[in-house]
N, C-alpha and C positions, 0 to 999 in steps of 0.2 A: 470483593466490592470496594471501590473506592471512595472510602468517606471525605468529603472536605468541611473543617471546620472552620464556621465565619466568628470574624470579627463582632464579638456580643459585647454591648452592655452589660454592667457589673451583674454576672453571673454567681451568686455568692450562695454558698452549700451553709444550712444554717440548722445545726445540727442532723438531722435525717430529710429537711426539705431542700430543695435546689429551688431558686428562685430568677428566672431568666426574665430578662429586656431584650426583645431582638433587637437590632438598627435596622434603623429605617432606611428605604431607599428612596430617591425622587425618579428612577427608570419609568418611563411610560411602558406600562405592562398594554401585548395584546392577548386579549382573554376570553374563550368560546363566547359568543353572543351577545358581542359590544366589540365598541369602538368604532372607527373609521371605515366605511364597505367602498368594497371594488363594485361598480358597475358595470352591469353587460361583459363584466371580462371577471379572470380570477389573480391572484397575486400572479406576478413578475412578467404580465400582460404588457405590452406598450400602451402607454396612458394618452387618452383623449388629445390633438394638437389644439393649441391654445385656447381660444375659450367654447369649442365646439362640444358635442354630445351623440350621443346615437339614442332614437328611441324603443328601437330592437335588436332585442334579446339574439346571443350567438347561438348560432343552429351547426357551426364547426370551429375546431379549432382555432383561437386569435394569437396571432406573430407576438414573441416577447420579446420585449424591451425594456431595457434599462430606465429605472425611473427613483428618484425617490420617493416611491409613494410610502406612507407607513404600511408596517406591516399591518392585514388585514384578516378578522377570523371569520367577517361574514361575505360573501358575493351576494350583491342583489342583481336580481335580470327577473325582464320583464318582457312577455310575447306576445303579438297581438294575434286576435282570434283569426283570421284569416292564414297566418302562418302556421296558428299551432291545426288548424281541420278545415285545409284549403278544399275541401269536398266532401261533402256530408259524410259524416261517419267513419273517416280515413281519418283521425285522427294521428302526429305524427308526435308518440309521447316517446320516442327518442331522442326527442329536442331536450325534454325535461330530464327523461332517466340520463342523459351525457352530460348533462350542464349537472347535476349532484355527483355524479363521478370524477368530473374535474374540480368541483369544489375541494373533494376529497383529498383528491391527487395535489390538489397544492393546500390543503390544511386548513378550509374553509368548512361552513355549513353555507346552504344555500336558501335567499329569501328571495318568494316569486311573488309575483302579479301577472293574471292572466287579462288584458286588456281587450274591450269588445273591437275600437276602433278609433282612430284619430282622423285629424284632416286627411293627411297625409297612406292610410293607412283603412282602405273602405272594411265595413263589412262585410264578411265574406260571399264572395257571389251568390251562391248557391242559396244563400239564409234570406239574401233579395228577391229571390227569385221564386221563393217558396212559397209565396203568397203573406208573406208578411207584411204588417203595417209599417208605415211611414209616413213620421211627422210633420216634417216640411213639405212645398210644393214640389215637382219634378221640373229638373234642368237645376237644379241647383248644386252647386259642386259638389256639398258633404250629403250623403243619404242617411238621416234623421231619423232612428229607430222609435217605434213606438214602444215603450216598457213599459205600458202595462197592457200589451198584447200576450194574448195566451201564448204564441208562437215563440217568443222573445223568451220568456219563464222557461217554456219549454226544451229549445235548444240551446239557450244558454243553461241551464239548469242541465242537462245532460253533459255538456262538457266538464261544468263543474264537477261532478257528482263521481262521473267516471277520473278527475285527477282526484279527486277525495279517493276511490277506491284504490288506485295503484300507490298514492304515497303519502296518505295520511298518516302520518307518527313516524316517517322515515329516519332514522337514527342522523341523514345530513339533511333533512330540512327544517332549518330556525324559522321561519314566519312565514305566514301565506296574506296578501294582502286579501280583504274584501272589495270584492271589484266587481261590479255589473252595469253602474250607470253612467254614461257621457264619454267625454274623449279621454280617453289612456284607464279611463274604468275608475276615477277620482270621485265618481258619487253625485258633480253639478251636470248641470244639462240646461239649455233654454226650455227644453222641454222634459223638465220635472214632471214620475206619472204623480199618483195621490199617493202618500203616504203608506194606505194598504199595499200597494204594489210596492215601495220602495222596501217592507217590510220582507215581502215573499223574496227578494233577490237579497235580499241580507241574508235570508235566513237560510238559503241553500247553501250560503260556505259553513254554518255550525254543524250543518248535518252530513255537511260530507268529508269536515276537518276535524269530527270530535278531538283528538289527540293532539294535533297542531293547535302550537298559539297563533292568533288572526290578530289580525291589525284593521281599524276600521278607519277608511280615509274622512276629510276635515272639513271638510266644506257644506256638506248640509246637516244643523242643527238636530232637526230629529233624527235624523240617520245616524249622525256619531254618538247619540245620548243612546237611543235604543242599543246598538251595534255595542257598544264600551259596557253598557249594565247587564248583556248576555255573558259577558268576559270580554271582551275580544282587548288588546290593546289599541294605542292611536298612531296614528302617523298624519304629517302636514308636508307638503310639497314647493314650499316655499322661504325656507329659511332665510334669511338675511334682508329680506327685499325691505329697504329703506329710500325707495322713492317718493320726492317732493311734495306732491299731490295727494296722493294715498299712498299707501305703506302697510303690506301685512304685516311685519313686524308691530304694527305702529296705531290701524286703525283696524286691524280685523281680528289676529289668534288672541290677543290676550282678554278681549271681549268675546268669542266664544267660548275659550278655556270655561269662563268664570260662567257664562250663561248655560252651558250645558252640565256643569257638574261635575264635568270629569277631572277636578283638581288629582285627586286622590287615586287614580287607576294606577299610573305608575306604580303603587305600592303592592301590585299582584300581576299588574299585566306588562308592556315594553312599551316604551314610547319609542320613537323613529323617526328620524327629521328626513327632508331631500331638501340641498341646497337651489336658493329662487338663482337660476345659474350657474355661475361658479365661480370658487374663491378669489379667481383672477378678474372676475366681472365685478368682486365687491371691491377690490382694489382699486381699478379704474375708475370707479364711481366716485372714490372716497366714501363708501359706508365704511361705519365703525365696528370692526370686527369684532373688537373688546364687546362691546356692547350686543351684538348679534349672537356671541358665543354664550357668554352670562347671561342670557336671555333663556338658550338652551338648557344651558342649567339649571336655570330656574324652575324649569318646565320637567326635568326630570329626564333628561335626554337617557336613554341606551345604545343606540347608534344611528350614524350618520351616513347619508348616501352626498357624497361631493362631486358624484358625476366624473371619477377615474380620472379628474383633471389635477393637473401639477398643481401644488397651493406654491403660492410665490414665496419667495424666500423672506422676504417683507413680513409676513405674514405666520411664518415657521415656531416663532415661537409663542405667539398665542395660543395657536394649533397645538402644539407640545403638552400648552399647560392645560388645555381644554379637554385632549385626552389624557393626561394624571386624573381628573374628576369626573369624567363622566361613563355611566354606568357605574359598577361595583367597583371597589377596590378595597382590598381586605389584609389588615395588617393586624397581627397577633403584637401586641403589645408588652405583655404577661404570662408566663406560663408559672406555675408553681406546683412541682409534683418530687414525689419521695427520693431519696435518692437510692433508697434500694428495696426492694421488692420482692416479695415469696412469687416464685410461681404458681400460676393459680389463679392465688388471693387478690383480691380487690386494691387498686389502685388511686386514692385522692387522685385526681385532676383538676387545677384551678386555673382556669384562660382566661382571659382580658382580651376581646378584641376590638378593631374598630373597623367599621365601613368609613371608610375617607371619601368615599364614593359619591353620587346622586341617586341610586336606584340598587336595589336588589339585584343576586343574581334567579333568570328565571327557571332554570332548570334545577334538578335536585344533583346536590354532589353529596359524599359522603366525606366529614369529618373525622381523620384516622390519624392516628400516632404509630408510630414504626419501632421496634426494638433492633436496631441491625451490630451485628459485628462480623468477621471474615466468615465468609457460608453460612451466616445466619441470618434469616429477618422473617418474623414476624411484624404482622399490622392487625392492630384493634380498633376497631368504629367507634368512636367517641358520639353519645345521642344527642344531636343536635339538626334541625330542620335548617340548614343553611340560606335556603330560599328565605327565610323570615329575619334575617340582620340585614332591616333598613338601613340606611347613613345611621351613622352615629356609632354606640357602646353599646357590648355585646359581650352577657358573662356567662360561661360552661363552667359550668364544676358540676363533676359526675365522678363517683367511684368505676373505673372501667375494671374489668379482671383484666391482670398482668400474662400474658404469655406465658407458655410452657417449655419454655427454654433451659438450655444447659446451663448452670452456674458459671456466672463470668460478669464481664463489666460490656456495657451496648452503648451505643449511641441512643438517644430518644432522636426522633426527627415526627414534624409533623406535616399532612398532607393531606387540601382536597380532594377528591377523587372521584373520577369518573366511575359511576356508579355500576356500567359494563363492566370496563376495562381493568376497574381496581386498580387504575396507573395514574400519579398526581397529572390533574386538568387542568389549575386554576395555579397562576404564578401570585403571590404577595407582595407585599409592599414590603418586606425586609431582608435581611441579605443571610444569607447559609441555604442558597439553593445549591443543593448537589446535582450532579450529571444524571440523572435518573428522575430530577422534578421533584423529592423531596426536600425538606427544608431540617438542616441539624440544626439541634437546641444544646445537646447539653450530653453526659454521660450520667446512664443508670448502672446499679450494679441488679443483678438478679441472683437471688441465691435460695 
């Protein structure tokens, strides 16, 4: 095995304890379930031409193209009901099972939304046809569901229910939005039912997503208070929009944030922005991006949908600095352990670390230290619930048992890990990663 040793801070051996400082890096880490999402495509996709969009979801194969998009660990894609069960009952959930399989194949998890309907994008025939109600008059271009018709509950509530049975807890699916009411499934409507009713279409993604984290959309007050205190996380579909007149940035989110309560979710559940446009649409405006990004952060972002569009090069390094902070980012500081070790016997562990980040991570990894030398390695679980290091400072000291190794001198290395896999998942913010995703500290002797 190939060990490479980094350049540490004064490493200084003080009598039988080693006392390491890793160095820090400024690398924007991309990291399972954050950071910047590909849209409707997956990495190395060809990206949106300038400032356009698509609002459905790939049912085959999309052309690659060279792009500098940042690397990406999550795809978001979004289908509307009429494509995903264009005939009662025919559901086509090899739209969904291919689009987790390509996530896969390029190194993504995948986050959906199942959409009733847009302008653009009717209801599906057959669900018109069924004797279901309708809000608006007839001859009017869009056909205006009635939600709180039995019918509606009903057949929307079975498609939900049936994607909750096929891939609820699926090892590539990061977020399922909550989606049943208005255009693209965002939750407004002209024709809001009562509250009872917006309650029953909330409540059939908990029951058919127990395992999956849900994201609950932004726009209507009780719907995101009830939806956010079941768990669900949040998501808002209009990041940056700083127009003249009104301005969500400016006269709407951060007066909901505050009136519904949900300051606080981020610290258990994911927040999720979608850019109002795209990055190039905020350029031409002259919105201030500084300003729209640190906003995000403030709000506790975990990842961002920029709509697969080029961010301008104007703009590049804002972007840069916006992913170094948001979501997790976890830099070991300190580590201070024995320098030599009985097998067996109990090991002092003393870590320092710090979230530099805006949010936890949401998934569970396991905290492990490696003992490696040529055909040797052992790894020990260090007890630490990772999921609960908010931003800030974060101290482990645990006696771990030292491995049962042959007498000799190891490398220590330390490592997240995928809690399947047992393979480092999660890159840091300091420098001695090895080829294999752990991180060297220092030399143990074991004897």
């Amino acid at each position: 095995m190939k060990i490479v040793i980094p350049f540490l801070f004064a490493a200084a051996a003080m009598g039988q304890t080693v006392v390491v400082h890793p160095k820090l890096i400024d690398d924007v880490l991309a990291n399972p379930g954050m950071g910047i999402q590909t849209f409707q495509r997956f990495n190395g996709d060809a990206l949106n031409p300038a400032l356009s969009w698509s609002e459905e979801g790939p049912t085959a194969p999309l052309a690659p193209g060279p792009s500098s998009f940042p690397a990406s660990t999550i795809s978001y894609c979004r289908w509307f009901w009429e494509t995903l069960e264009p005939s009662q009952g025919a559901v086509r959930w090899d739209i969904i099972s291919n689009a987790l399989a390509e996530a896969h194949r390029h190194g993504q998890t995948l986050a959906i939304r199942l959409m009733p309907y847009d302008q653009k994008h009717p209801l599906p025939e057959w669900y018109r046809k069924s004797g279901a109600k309708r809000t608006n008059a007839e001859g009017q271009p869009v056909w205006e569901p009635d939600f709180s018709d039995p019918l509606y509950l009903k057949f929307w509530g079975a498609l939900v229910k049936e994607a909750g049975r096929r891939f609820d807890g699926h090892p590539d699916l990061d977020t399922v939005d909550i989606s049943s009411v208005g255009y693209w499934g965002e939750g407004w409507s002209d024709y809001m039912p009562a509250f009872p009713y917006q309650k029953k279409l909330i409540d059939i993604w908990f029951d058919a997503f127990p395992a999956t984290r849900l994201l609950m959309n932004f726009d209507e007050p009780q719907g995101l208070a009830y939806g956010t205190s079941r768990g669900a996380g949040w998501r808002l579909d209009c990041l940056g929009d700083l127009r003249a007149n009104w301005a969500h940035m400016l006269d709407f989110y951060p007066e909901q944030i505050a009136r519904t309560g949900i300051q606080d979710v981020w610290k258990r559940s994911p927040v999720s922005f979608e850019t109002c446009w795209v990055p190039g649409y905020w350029k031409a405006h002259g919105w201030d991006t500084h300003y729209i990004l640190a906003e995000a952060l403030r709000w506790h972002v975990t990842s961002l949908n920029v709509k697969s569009s080029a961010i301008p090069p104007e703009l590049a390094a804002a972007f840069q600095d916006f992913e170094r902070k948001m979501g997790y980012r976890f830099e070991l500081r300190r580590i201070e352990y024995p320098g030599t070790v009985a097998a067996g016997s109990a090991a002092a562990i003393k870590m320092w670390w710090v979230n530099s980040g805006v949010a936890p991570v949401y998934r569970p990894c396991t905290l492990a230290l490696a003992f490696d030398s040529k055909g040797e390695h052992a790894a020990i679980n260090v007890p630490a619930d990772v999921r609960k290091w908010l931003p800030g400072d974060v101290v482990v000291e645990e006696d771990v048992p030292a491995p049962r190794l042959k007498t000799g001198n190891y490398r220590l290395r330390v490592g997240l890990l995928d809690t399947v896999t047992r393979k480092p998942a999660i890159r840091l913010g300091i420098a001695g990663r090895t080829e294999d995703g752990w991180y060297d500290l220092g030399s143990v002797a074991v004897r």
